[in-house]
PyMOL CGO cylinders between C-alpha atoms (Angstrom):
from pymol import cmd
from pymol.cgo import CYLINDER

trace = [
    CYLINDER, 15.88, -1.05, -1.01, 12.50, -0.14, 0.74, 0.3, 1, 1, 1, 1, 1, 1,
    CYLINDER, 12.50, -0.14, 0.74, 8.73, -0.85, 0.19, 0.3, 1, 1, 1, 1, 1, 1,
    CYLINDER, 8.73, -0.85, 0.19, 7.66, 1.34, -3.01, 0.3, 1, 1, 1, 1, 1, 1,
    CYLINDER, 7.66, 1.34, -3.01, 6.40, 4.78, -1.35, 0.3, 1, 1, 1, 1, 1, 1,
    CYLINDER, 6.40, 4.78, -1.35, 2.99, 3.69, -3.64, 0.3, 1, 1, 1, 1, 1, 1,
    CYLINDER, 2.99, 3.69, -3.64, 1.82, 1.97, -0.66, 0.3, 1, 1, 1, 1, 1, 1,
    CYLINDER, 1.82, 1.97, -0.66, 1.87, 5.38, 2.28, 0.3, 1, 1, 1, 1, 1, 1,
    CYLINDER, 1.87, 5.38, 2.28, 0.69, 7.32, -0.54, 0.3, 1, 1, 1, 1, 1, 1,
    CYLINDER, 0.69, 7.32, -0.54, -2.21, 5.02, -1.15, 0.3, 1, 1, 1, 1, 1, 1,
    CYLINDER, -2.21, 5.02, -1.15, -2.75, 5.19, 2.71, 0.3, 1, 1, 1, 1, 1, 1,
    CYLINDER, -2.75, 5.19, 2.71, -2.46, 8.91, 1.92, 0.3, 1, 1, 1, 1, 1, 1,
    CYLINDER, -2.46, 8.91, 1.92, -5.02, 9.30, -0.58, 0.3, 1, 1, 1, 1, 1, 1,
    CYLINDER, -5.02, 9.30, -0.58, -7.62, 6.50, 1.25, 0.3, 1, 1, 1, 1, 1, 1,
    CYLINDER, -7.62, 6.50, 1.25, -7.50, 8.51, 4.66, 0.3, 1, 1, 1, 1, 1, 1,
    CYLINDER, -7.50, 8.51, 4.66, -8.30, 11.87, 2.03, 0.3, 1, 1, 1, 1, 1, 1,
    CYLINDER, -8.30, 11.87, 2.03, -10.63, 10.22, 0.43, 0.3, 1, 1, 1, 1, 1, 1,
    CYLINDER, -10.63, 10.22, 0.43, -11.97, 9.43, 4.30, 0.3, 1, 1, 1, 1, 1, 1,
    CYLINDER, -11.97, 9.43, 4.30, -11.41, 12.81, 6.50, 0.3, 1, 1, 1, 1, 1, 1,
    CYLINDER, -11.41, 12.81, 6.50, -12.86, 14.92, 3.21, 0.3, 1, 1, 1, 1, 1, 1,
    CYLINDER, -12.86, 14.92, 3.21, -15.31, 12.77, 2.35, 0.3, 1, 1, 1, 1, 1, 1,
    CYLINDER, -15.31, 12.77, 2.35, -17.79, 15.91, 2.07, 0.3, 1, 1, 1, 1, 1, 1,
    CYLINDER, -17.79, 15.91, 2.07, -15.25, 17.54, -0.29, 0.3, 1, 1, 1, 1, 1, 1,
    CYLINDER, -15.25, 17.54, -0.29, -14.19, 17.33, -4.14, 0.3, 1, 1, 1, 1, 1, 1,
    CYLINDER, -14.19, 17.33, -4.14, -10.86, 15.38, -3.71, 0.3, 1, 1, 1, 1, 1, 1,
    CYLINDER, -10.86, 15.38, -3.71, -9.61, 15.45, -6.95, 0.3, 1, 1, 1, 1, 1, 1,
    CYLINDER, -9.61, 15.45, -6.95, -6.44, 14.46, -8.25, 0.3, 1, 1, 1, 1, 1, 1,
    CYLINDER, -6.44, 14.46, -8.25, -4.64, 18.17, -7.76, 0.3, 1, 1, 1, 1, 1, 1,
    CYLINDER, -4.64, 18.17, -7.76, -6.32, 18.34, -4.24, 0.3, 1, 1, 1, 1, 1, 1,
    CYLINDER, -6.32, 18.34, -4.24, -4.75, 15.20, -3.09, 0.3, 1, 1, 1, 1, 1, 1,
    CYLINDER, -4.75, 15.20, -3.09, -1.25, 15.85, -4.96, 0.3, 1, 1, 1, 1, 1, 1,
    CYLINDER, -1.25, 15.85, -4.96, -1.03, 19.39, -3.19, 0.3, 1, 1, 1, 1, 1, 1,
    CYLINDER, -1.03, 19.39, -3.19, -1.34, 17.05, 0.07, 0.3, 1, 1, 1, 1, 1, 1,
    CYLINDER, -1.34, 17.05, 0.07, 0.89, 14.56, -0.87, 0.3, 1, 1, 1, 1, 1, 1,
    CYLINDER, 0.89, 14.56, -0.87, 3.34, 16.71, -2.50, 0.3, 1, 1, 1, 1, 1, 1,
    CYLINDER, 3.34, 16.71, -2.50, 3.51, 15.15, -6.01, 0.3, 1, 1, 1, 1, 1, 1,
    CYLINDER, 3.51, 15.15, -6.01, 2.52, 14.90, -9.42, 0.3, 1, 1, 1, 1, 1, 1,
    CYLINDER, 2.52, 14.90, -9.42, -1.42, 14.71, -9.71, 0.3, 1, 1, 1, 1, 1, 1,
    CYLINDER, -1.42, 14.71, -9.71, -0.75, 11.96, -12.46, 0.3, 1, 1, 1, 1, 1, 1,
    CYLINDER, -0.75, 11.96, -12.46, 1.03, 10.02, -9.65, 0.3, 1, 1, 1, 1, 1, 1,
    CYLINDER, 1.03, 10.02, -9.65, -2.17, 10.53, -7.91, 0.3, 1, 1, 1, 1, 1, 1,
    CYLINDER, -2.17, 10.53, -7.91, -4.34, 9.41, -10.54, 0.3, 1, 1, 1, 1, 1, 1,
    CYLINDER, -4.34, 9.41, -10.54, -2.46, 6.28, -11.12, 0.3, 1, 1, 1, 1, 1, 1,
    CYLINDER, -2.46, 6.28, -11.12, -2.04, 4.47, -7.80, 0.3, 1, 1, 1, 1, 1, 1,
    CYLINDER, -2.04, 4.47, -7.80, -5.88, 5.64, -7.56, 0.3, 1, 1, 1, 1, 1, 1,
    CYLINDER, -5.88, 5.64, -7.56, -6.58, 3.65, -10.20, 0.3, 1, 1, 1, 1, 1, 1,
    CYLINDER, -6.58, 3.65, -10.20, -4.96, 0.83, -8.82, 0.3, 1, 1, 1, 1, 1, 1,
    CYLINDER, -4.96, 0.83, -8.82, -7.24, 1.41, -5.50, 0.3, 1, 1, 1, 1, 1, 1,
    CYLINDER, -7.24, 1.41, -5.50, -10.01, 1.32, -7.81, 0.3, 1, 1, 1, 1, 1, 1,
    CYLINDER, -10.01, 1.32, -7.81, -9.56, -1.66, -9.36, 0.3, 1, 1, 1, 1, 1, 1,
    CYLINDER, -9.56, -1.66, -9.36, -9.03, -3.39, -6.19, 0.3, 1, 1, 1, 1, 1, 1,
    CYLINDER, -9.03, -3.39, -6.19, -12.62, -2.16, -5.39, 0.3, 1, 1, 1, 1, 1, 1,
    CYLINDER, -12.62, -2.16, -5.39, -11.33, 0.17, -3.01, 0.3, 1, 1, 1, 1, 1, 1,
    CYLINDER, -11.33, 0.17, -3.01, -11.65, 3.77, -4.59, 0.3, 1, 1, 1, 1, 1, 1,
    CYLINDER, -11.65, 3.77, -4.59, -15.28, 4.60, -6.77, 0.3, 1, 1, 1, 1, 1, 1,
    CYLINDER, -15.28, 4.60, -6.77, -14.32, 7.29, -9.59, 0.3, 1, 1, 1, 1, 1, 1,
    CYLINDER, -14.32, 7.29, -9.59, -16.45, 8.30, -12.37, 0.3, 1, 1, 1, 1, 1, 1,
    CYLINDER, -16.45, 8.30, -12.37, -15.03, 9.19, -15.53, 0.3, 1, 1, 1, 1, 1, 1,
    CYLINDER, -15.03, 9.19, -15.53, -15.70, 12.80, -16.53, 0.3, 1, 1, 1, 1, 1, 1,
    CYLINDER, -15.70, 12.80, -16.53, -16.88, 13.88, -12.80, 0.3, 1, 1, 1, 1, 1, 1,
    CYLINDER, -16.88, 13.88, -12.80, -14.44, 15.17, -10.27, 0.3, 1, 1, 1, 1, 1, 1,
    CYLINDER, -14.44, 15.17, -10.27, -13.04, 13.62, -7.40, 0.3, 1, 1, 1, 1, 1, 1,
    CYLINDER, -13.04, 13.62, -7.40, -13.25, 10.41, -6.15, 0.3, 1, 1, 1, 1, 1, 1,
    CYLINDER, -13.25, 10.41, -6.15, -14.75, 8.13, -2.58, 0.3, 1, 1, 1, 1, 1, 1,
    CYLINDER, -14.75, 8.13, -2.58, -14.19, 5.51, -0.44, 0.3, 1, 1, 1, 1, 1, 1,
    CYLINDER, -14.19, 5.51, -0.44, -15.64, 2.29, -1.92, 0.3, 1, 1, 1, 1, 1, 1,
    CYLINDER, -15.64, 2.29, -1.92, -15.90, 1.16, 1.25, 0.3, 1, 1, 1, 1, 1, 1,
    CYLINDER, -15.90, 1.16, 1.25, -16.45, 2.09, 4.66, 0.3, 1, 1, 1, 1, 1, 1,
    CYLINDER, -16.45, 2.09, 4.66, -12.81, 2.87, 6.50, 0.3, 1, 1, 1, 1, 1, 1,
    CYLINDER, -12.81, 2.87, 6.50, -13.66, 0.50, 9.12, 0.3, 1, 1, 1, 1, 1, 1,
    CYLINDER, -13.66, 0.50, 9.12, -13.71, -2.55, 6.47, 0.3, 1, 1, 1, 1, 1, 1,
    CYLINDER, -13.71, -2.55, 6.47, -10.29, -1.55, 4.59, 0.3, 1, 1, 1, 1, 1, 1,
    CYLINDER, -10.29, -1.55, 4.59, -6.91, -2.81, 6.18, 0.3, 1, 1, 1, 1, 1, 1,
    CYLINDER, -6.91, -2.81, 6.18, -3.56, -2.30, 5.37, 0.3, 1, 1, 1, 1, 1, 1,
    CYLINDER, -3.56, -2.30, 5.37, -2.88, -5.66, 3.72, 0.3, 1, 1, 1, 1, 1, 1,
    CYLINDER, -2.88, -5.66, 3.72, -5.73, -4.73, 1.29, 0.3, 1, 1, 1, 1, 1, 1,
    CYLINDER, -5.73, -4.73, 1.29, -4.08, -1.41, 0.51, 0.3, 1, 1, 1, 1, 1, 1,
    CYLINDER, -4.08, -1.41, 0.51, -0.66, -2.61, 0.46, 0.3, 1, 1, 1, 1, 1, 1,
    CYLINDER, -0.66, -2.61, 0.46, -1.93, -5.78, -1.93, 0.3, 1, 1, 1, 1, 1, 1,
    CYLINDER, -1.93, -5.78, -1.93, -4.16, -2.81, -4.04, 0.3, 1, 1, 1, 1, 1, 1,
    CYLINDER, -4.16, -2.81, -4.04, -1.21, -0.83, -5.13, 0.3, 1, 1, 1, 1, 1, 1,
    CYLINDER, -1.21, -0.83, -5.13, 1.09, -3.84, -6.26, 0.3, 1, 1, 1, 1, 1, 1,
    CYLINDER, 1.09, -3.84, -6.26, 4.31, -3.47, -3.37, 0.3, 1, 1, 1, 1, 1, 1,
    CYLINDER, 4.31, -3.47, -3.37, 5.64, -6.86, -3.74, 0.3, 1, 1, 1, 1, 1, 1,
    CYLINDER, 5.64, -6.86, -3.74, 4.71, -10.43, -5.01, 0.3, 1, 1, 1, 1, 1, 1,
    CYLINDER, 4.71, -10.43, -5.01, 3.89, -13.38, -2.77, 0.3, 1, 1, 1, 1, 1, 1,
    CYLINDER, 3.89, -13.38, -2.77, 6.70, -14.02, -1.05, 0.3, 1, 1, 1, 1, 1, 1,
    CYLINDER, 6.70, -14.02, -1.05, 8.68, -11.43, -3.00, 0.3, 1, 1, 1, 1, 1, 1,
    CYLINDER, 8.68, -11.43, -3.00, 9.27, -9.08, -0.05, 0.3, 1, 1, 1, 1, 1, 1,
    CYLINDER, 9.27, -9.08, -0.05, 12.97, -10.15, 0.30, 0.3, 1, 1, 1, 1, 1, 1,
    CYLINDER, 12.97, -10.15, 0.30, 14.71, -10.95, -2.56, 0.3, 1, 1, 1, 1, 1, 1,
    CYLINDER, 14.71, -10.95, -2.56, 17.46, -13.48, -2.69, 0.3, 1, 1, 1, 1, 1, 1,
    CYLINDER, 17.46, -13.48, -2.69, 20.54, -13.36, -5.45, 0.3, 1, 1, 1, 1, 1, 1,
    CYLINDER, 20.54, -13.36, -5.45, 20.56, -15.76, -8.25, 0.3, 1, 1, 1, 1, 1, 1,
    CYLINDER, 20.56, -15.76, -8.25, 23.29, -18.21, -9.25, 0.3, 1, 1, 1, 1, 1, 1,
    CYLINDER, 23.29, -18.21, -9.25, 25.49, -18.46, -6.06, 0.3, 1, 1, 1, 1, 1, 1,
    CYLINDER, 25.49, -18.46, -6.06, 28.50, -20.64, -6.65, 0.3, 1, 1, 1, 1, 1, 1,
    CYLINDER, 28.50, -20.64, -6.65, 27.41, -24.04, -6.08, 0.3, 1, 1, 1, 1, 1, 1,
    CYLINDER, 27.41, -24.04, -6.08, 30.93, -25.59, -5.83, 0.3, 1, 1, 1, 1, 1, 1,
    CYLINDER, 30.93, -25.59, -5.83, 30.85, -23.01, -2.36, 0.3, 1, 1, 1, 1, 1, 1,
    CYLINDER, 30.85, -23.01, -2.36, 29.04, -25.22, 0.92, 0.3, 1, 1, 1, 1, 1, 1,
    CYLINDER, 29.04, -25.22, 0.92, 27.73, -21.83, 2.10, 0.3, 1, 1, 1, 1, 1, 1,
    CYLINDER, 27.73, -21.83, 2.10, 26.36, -20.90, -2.10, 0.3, 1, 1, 1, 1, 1, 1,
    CYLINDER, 26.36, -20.90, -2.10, 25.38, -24.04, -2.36, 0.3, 1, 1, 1, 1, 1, 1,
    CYLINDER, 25.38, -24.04, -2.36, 23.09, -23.93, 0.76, 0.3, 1, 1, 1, 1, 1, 1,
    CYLINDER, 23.09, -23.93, 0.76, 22.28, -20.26, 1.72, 0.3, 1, 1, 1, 1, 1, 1,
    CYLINDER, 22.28, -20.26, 1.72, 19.47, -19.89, -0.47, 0.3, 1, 1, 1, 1, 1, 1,
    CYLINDER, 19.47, -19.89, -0.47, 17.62, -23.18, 1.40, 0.3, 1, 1, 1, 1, 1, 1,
    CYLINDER, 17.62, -23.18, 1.40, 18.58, -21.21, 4.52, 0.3, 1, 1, 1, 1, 1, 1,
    CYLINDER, 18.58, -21.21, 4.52, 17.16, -18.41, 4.54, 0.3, 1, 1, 1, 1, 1, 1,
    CYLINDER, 17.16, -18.41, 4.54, 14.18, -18.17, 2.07, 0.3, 1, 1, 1, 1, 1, 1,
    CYLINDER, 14.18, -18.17, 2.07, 12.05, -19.98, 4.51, 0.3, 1, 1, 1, 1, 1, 1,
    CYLINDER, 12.05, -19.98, 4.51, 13.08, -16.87, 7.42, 0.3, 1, 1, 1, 1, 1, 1,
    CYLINDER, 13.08, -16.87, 7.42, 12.34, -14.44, 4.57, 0.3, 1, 1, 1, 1, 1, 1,
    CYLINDER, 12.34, -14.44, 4.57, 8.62, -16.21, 3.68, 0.3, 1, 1, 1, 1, 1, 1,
    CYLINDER, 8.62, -16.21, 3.68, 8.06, -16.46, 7.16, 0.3, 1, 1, 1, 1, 1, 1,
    CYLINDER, 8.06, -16.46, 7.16, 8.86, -12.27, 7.69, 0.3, 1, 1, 1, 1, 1, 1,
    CYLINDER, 8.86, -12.27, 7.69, 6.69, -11.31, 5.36, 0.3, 1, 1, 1, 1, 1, 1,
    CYLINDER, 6.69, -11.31, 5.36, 3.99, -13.49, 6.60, 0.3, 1, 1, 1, 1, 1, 1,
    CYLINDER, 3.99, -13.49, 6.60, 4.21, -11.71, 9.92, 0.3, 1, 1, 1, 1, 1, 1,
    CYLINDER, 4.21, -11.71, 9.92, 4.21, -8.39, 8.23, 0.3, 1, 1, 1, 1, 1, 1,
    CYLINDER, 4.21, -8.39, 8.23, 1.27, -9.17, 6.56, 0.3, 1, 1, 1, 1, 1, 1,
    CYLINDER, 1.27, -9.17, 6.56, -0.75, -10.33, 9.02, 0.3, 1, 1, 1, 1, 1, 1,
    CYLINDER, -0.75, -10.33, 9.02, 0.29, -7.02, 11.13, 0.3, 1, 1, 1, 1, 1, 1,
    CYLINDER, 0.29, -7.02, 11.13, -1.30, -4.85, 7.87, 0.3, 1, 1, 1, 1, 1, 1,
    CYLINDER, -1.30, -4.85, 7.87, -4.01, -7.40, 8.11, 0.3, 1, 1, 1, 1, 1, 1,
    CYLINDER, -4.01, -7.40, 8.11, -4.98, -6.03, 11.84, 0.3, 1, 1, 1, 1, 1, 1,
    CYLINDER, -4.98, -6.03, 11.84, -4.95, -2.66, 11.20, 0.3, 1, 1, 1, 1, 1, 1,
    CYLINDER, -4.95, -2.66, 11.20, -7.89, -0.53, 9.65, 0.3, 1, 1, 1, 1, 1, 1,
    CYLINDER, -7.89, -0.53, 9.65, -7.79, 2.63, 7.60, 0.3, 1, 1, 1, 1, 1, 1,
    CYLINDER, -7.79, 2.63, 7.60, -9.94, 3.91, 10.31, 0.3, 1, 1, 1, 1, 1, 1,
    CYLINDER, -9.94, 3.91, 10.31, -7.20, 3.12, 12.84, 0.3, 1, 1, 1, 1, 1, 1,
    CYLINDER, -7.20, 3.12, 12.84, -5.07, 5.52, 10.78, 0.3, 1, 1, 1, 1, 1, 1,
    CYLINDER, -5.07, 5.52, 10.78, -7.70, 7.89, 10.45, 0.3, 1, 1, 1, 1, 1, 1,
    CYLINDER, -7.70, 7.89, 10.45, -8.54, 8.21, 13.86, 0.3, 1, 1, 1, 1, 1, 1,
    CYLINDER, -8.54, 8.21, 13.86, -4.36, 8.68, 14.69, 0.3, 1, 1, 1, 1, 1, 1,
    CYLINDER, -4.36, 8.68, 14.69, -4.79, 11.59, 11.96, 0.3, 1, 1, 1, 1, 1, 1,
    CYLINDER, -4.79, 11.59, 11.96, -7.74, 13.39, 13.68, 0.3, 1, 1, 1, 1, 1, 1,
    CYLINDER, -7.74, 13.39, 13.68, -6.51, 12.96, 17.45, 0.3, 1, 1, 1, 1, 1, 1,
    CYLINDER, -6.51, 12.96, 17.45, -3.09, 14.88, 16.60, 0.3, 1, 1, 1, 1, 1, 1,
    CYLINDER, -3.09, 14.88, 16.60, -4.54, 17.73, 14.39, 0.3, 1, 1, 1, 1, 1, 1,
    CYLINDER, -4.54, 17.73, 14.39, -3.82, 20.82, 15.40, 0.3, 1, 1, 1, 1, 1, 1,
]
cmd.load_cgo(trace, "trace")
């Protein structure tokens, strides 16, 4: 099991939303990009709007930054488009056999290695800007 692929496309659709930010990026624009559905599109951008990252008005075309790319990070993104619960990055199986020392005791083992991995993954995302990923974009067009 991996990260939901919501989370690059968001990254997708912000760093659009960025680098065409003179353009219409509608929903069709940015699936042709991405490579998907435009309803796919549409939905995990209105999860970046709600997290007051994305403004789109009803009835008019495209869509913008709600912010400047500088003051977006990954953990926002990532946290925008719903990719795990707290703590929920690594999930742990239910009910091991408690007569068992090792099921009886794995579960206190490892969640707090699990909480503690996620933590560090999070504060990576928190480090990194959209405009970091932006700027990787521009320096390797072609």
């Amino acid at each position: 099991m991996n990260i939901s692929s919501r989370f690059s496309v968001a990254i997708h659709i912000l760093s659009i939303l960025e680098i065409n930010k003179t353009g219409t990026n509608t929903s069709d624009f940015i699936a042709s990009s991405v490579n998907t559905n435009p309803v796919v599109i549409r939905r995990i951008t209105g999860m970046l709007s709600k997290a007051g990252l994305v403004e789109v008005k009803p009835g008019i075309p495209g869509a913008k930054l709600a912010k400047e790319a500088g003051d977006i990070t990954l953990l926002d993104i990532y946290n925008a488009v719903n990719v795990v619960e707290e703590n929920g990055l690594f999930g742990v199986h239910d009910s091991p056999y408690p007569d068992c020392p090792v099921g009886r005791n794995i579960q206190g083992a490892i969640v707090p290695l699990f909480t503690s991995a996620q933590k560090a993954m999070e504060n990576v995302l928190a480090a990194v800007k959209l405009q970091d990923i932006i700027q990787d974009i521009e320096a390797n067009k072609i």
